[in-house]
C-alpha positions in Angstrom: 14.4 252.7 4.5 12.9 249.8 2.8 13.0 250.0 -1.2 10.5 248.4 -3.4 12.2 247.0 -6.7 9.2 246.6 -9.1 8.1 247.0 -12.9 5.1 248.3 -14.3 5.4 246.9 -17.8 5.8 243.4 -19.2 9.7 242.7 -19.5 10.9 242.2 -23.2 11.3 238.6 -23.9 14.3 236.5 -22.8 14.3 238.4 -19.4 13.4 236.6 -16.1 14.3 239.7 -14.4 14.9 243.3 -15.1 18.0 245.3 -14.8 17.9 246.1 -11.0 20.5 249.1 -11.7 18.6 251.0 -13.5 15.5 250.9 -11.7 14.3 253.6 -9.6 12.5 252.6 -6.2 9.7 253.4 -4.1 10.9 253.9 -0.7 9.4 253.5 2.3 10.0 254.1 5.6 8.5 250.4 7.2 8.7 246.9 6.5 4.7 247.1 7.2 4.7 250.2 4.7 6.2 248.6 2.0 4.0 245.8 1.8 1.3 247.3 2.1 2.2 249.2 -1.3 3.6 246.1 -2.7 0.2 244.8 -2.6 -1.1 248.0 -4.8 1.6 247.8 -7.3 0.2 244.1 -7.0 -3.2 245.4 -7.2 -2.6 247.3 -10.1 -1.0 244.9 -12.0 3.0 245.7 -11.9 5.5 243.0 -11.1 7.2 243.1 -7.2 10.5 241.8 -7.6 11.6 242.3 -4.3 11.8 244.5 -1.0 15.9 245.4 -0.2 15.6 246.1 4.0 17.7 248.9 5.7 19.7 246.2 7.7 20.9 244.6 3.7 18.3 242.2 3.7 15.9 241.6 0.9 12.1 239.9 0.9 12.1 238.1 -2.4 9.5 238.2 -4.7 8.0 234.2 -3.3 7.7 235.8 -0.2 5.8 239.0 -1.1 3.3 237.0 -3.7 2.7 234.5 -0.7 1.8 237.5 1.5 -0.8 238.9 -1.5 -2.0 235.7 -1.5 -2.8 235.4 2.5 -4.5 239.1 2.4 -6.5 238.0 -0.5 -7.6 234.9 0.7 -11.0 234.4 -0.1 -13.2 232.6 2.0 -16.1 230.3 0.2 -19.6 232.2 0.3 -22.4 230.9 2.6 -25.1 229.1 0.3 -28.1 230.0 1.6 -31.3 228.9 0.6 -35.2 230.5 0.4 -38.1 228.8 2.2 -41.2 229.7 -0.7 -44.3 230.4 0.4 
């Protein structure tokens, strides 16, 4: 199971990072799954810290910001102009 470390508040000041022991995760059952609700919580506002994988692994918090980044990735609009009559 994959679990999502995040916060939903701003952290007092002096913290970089919160206290990851008394957190509660989200869990999820895919890497693909907890992205894509990383990106909500992202969405929404709340701070990702990071993903801890089944195998002991973790996708730090540069990692899932730089994937938010890619799926929001906002391509320039067409300027388009009107012949007058």
């Amino acid at each position: 199971m994959y679990e999502i470390f995040y916060t939903d508040a701003p952290l007092p000041k002096g913290m970089s990072e919160p206290n990851f022991d008394g957190l509660m995760p989200r869990v999820e059952r895919t890497e693909g799954e907890a992205l894509n609700y990383a990106m909500k919580l992202l969405d929404y506002g709340a701070s990702v810290w990071h993903i801890k994988k089944p195998e002991g692994g973790v996708i730090e918090r540069s990692e899932i910001s730089a994937e938010y980044n890619r799926r929001n990735l906002k391509w320039p609009t067409e300027s388009r102009t009107r012949n007058s009559a």
